[in-house]
Structure formats: C-alpha cells, structure tokens
N, CA and C atoms as an extended XYZ file, in Angstrom:
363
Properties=species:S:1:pos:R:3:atomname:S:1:resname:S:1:resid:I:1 pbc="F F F"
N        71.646       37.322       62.964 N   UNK     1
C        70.255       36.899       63.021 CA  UNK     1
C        69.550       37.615       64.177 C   UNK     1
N        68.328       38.328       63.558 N   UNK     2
C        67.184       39.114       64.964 CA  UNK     2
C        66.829       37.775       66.031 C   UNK     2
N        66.910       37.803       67.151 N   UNK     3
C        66.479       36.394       67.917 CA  UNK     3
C        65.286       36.808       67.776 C   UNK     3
N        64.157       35.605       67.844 N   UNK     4
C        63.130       35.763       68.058 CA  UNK     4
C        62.091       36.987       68.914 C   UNK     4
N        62.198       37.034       70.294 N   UNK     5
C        61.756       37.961       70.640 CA  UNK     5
C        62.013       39.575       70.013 C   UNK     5
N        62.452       39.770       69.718 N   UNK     6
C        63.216       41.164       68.815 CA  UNK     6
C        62.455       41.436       68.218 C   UNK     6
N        62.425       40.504       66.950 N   UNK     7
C        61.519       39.984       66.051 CA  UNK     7
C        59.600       40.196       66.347 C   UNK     7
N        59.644       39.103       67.260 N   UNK     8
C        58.318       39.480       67.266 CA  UNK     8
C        57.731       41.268       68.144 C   UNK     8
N        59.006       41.559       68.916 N   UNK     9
C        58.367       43.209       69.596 CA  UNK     9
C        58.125       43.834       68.315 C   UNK     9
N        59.679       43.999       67.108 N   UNK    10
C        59.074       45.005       66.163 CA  UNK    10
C        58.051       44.807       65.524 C   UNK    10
N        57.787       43.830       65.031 N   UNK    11
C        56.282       43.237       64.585 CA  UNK    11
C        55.504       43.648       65.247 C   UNK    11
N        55.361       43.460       66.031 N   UNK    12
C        54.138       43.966       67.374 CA  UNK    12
C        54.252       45.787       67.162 C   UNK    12
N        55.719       46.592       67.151 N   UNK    13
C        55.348       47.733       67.334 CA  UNK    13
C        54.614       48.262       65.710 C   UNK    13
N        55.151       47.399       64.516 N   UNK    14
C        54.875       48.103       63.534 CA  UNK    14
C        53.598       47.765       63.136 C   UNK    14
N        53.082       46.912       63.661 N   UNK    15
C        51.725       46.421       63.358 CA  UNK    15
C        50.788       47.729       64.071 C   UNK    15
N        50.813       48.162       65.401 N   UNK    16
C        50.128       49.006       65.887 CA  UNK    16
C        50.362       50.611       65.035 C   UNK    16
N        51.780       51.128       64.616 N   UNK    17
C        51.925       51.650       63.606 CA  UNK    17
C        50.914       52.239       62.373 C   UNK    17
N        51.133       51.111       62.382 N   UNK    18
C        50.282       50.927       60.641 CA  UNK    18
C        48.293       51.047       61.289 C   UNK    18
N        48.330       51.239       62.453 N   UNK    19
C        46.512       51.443       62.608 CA  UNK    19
C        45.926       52.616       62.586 C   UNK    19
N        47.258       53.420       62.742 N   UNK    20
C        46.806       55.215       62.873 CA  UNK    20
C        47.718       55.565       61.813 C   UNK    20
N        46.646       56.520       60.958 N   UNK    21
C        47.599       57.577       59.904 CA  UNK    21
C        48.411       58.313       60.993 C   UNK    21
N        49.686       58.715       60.027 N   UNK    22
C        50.658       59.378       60.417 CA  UNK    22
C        50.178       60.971       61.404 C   UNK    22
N        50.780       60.730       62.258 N   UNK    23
C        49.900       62.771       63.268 CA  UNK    23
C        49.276       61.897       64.081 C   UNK    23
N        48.967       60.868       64.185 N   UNK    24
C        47.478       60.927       65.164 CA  UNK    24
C        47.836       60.637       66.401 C   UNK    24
N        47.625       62.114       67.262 N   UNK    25
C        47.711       62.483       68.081 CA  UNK    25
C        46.157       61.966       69.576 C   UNK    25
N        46.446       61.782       70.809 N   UNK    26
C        45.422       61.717       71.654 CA  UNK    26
C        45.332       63.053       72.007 C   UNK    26
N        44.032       63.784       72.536 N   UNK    27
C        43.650       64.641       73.328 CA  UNK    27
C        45.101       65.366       73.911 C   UNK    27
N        45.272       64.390       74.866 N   UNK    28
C        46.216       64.651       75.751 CA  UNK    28
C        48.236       64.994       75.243 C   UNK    28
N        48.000       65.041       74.284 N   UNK    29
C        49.072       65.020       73.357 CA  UNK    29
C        50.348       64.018       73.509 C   UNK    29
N        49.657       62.650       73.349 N   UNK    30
C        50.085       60.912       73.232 CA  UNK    30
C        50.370       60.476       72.093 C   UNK    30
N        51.289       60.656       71.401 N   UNK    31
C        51.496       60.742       70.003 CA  UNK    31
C        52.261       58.864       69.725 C   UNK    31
N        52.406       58.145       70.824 N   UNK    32
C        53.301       56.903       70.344 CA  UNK    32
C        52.467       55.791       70.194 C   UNK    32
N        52.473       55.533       68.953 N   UNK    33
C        51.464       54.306       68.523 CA  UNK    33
C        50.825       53.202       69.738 C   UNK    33
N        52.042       52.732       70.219 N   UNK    34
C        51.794       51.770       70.967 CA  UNK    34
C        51.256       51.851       71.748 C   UNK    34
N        50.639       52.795       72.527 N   UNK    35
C        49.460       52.954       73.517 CA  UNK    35
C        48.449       53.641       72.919 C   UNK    35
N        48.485       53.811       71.809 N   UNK    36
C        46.646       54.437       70.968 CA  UNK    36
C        45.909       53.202       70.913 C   UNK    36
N        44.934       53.586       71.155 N   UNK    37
C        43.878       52.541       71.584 CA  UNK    37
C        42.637       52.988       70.135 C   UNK    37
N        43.368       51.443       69.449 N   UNK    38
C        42.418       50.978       68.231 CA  UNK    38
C        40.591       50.983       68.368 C   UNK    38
N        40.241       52.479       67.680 N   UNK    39
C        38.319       52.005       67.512 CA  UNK    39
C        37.634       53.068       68.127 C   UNK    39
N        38.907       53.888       68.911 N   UNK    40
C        38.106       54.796       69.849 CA  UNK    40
C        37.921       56.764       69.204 C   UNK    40
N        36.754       56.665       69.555 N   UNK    41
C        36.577       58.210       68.497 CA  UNK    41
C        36.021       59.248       69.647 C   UNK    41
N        37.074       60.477       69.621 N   UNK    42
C        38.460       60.384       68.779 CA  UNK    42
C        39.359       59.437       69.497 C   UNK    42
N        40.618       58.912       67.901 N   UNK    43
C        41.445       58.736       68.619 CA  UNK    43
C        42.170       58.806       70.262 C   UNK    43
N        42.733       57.947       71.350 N   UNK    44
C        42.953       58.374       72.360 CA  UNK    44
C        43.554       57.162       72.608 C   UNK    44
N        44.826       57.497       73.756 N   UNK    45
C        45.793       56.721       74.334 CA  UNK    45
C        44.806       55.819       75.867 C   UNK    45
N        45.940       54.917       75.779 N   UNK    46
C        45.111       54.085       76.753 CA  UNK    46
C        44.896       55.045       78.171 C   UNK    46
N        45.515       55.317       78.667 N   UNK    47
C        45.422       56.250       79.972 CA  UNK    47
C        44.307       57.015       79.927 C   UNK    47
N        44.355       57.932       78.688 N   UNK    48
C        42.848       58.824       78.492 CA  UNK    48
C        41.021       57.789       77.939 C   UNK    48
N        41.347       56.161       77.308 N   UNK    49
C        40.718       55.496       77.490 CA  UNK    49
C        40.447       55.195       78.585 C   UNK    49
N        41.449       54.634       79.879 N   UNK    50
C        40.877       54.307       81.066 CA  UNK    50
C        40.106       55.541       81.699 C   UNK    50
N        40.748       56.234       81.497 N   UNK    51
C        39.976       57.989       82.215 CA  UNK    51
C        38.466       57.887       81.676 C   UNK    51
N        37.965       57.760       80.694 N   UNK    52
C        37.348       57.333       80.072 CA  UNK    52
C        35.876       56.804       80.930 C   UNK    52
N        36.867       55.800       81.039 N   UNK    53
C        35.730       54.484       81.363 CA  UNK    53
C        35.535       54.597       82.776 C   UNK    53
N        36.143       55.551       83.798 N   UNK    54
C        35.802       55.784       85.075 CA  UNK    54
C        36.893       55.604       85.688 C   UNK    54
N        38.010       54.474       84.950 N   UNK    55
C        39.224       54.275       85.990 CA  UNK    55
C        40.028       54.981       85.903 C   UNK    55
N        41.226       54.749       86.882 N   UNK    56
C        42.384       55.363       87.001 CA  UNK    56
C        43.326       55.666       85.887 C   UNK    56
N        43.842       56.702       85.839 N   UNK    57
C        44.842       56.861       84.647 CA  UNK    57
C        46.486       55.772       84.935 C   UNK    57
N        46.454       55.509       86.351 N   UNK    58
C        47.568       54.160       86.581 CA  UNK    58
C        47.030       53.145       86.934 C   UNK    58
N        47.818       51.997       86.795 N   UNK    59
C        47.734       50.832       87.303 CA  UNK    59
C        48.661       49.751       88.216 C   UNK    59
N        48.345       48.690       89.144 N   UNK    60
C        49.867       48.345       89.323 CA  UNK    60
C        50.436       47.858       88.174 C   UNK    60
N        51.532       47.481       88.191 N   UNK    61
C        53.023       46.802       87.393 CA  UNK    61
C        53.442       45.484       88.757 C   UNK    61
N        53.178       44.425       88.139 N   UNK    62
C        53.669       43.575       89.171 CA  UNK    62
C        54.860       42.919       88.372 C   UNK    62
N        55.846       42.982       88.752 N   UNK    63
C        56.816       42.994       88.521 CA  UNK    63
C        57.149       41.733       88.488 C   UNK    63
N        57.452       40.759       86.892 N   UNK    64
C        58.131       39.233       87.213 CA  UNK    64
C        56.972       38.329       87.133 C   UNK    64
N        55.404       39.212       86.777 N   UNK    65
C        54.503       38.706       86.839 CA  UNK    65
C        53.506       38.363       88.369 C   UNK    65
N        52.536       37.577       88.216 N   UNK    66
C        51.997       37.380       89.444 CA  UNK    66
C        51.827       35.349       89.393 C   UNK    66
N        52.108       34.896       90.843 N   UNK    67
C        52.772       35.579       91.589 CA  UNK    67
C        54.158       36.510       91.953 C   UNK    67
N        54.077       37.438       92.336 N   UNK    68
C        55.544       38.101       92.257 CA  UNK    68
C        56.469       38.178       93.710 C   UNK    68
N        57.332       37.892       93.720 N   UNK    69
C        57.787       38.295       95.062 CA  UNK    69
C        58.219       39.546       95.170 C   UNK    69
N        57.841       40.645       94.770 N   UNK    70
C        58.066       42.000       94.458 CA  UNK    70
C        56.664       42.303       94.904 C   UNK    70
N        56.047       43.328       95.932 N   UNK    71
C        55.051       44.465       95.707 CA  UNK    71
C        54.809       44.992       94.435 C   UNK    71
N        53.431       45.098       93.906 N   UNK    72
C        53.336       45.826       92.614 CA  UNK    72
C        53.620       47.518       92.875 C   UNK    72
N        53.878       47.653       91.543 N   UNK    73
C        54.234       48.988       91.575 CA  UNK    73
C        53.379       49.862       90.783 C   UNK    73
N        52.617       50.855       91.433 N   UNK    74
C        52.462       51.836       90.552 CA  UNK    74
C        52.465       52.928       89.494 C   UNK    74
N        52.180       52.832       88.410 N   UNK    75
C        52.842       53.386       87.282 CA  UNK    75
C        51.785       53.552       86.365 C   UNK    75
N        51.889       54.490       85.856 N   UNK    76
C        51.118       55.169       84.820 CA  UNK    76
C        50.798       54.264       83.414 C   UNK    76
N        49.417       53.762       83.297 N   UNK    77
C        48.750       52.745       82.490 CA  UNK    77
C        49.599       52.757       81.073 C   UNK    77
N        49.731       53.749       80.473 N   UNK    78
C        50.476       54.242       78.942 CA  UNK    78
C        52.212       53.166       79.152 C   UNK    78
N        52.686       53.437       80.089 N   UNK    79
C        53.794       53.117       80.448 CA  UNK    79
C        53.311       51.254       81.118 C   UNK    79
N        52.607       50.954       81.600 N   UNK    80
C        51.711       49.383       82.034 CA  UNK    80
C        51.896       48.892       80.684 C   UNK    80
N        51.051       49.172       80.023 N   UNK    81
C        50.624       48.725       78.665 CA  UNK    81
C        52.091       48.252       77.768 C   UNK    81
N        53.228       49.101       77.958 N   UNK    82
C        54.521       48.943       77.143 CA  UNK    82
C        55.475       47.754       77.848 C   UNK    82
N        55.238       47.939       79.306 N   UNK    83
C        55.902       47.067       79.816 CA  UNK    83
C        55.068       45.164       79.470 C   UNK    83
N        53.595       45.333       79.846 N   UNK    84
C        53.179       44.182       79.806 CA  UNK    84
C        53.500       43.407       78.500 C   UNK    84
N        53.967       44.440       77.415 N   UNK    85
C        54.401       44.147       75.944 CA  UNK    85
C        55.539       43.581       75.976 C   UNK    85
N        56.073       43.693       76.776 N   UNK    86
C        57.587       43.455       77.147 CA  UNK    86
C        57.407       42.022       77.828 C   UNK    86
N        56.755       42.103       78.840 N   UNK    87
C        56.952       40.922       79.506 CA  UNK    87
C        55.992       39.714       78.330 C   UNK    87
N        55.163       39.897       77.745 N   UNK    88
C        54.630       38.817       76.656 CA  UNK    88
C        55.642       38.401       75.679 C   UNK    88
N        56.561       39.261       75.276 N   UNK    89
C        57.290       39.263       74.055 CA  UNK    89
C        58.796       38.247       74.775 C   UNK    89
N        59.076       38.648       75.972 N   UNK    90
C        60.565       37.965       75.757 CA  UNK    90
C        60.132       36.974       77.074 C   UNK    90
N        59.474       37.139       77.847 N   UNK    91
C        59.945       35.552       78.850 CA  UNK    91
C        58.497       34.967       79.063 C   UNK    91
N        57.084       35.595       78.459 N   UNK    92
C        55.932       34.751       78.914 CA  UNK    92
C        55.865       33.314       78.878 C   UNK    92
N        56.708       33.141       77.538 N   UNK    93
C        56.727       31.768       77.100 CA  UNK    93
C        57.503       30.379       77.703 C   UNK    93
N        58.718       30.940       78.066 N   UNK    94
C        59.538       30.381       78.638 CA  UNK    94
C        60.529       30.626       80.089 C   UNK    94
N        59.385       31.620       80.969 N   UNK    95
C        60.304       31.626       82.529 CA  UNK    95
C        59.039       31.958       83.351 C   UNK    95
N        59.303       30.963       83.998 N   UNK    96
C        57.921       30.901       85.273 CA  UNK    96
C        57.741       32.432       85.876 C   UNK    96
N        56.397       32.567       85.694 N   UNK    97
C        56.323       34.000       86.443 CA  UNK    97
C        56.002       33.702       87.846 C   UNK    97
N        56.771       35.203       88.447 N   UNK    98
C        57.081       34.800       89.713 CA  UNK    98
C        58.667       34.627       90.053 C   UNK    98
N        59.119       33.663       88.738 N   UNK    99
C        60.360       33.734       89.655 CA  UNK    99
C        61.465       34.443       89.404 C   UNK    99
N        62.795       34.340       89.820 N   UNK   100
C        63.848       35.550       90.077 CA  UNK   100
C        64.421       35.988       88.497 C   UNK   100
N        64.173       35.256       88.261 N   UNK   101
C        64.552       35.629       86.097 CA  UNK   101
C        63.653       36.627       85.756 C   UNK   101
N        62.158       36.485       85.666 N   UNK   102
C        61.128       37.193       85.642 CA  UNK   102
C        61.068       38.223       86.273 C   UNK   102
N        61.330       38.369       87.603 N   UNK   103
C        61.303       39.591       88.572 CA  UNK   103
C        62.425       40.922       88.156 C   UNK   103
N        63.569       40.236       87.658 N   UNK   104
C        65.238       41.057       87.149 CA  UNK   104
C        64.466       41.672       85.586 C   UNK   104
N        64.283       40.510       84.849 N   UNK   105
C        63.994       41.224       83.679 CA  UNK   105
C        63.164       42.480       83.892 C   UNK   105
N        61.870       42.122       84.827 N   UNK   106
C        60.583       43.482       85.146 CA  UNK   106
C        61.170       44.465       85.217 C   UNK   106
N        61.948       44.546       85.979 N   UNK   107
C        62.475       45.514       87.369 CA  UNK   107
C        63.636       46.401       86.143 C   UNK   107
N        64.709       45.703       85.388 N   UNK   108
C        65.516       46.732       84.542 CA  UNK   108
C        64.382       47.145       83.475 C   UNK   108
N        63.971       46.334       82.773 N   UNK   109
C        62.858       46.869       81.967 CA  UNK   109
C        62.137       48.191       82.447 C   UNK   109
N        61.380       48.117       83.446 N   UNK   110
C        60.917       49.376       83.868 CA  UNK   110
C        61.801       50.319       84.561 C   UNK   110
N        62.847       50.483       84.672 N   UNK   111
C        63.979       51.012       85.193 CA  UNK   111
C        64.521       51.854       83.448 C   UNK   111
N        64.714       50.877       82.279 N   UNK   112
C        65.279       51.548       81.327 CA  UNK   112
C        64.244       52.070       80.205 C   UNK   112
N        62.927       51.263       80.215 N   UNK   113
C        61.921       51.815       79.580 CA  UNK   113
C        61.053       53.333       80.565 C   UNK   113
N        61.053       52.860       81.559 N   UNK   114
C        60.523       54.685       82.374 CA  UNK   114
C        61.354       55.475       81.929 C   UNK   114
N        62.729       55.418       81.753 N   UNK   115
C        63.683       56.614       81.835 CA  UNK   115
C        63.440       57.198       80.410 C   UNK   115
N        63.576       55.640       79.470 N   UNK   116
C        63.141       56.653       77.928 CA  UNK   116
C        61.691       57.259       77.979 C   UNK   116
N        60.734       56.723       78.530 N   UNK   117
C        59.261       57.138       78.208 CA  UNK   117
C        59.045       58.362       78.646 C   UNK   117
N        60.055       59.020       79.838 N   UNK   118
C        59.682       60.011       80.730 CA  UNK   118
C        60.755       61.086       79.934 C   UNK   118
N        61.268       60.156       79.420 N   UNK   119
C        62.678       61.210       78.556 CA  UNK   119
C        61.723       62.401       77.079 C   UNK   119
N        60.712       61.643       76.933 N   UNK   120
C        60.071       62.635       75.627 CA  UNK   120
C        59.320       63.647       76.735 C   UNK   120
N        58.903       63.668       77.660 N   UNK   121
C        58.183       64.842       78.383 CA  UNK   121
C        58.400       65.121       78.689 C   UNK   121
C-alpha cells in the first residue's frame, strides 16, 4: 500500500504535469513541471517569475518550518518551491513546526532533493 503522503506528492506532481503540453520549456531552460508557473505568457519557472516581478531569484528555506530553531537558509526559489511541497505533503499536518522532527525531515530533504535538482545541471 502507497502511504498517504506518497500518494498525495504524486498527485500533486502529476497534476502540475498535466498543465503544460509536453516541451514546455522556461526562457531560462526550466523544463520540470513542478516549478512552471501556471498563466504566465510565456510560459516561465518560478525563479524567472520572481525575476519578473522585481524579486530575487532565491529565497530563505526555513528549515522545520517557522518557528525554526535552525537559521533560514538560502536557496534558489525553483528548488524553495519543491521543498515547501515537501514539507506540506508529509508532516504539515501532523508535526509541530519548529520542532526537532520537522527540522531533521527539512534539513535531509534539502540535503537529498539539492543533490538531485543540482544533479540535472
């Protein structure tokens, strides 16, 4: 049996999937669904949306949520956006943010999701 959270990430990834025909590429050559940002013409990944709108292409990552007993960390919005997916999908519901459950999950999460994200470039 998929446990729940599993469940609902692939849902979540195939739903964003299914919003862009197949190719659709950002400017910046951002080709992974999950950070194309639905409505925007042309097409474009969240990072080149925030660029966009005046802000920064990063953001912090507070790690475990806020409050965190971790410093936030800086990290590139495209890569924000995947993690905050992460942290909604498996402990928003059920582990106080802030505390040391929340903070471990952040911290390998962005430890094993940076390594793949940085692994395609």
């Amino acid at each position: 049996m998929i446990p729940d959270p599993l469940l609902m990430l692939a849902l979540r990834l195939d739903e964003r999937r299914r919003q862009f025909p197949e190719g659709t590429v950002c400017a910046c050559g951002e080709d992974r669904a999950i950070v194309l940002v639905g409505g925007t013409k042309p097409t474009c990944c969240y990072e080149c949306d925030r660029e966009r709108r005046g802000l920064s292409r990063c953001e912090e990552h507070h790690l475990g949520g806020r409050p965190s007993p971790i410093p936030p960390v800086w990290i590139p919005g495209n890569l924000h956006r995947v993690l905050s997916d992460l942290q909604e999908v498996f402990w928003r519901d059920g582990i106080v943010p802030g505390s040391p459950e929340a903070a471990w999950f952040d911290l390998v999460a962005l430890l094993v999701v940076g390594r793949v994200w940085f692994a395609k470039d």
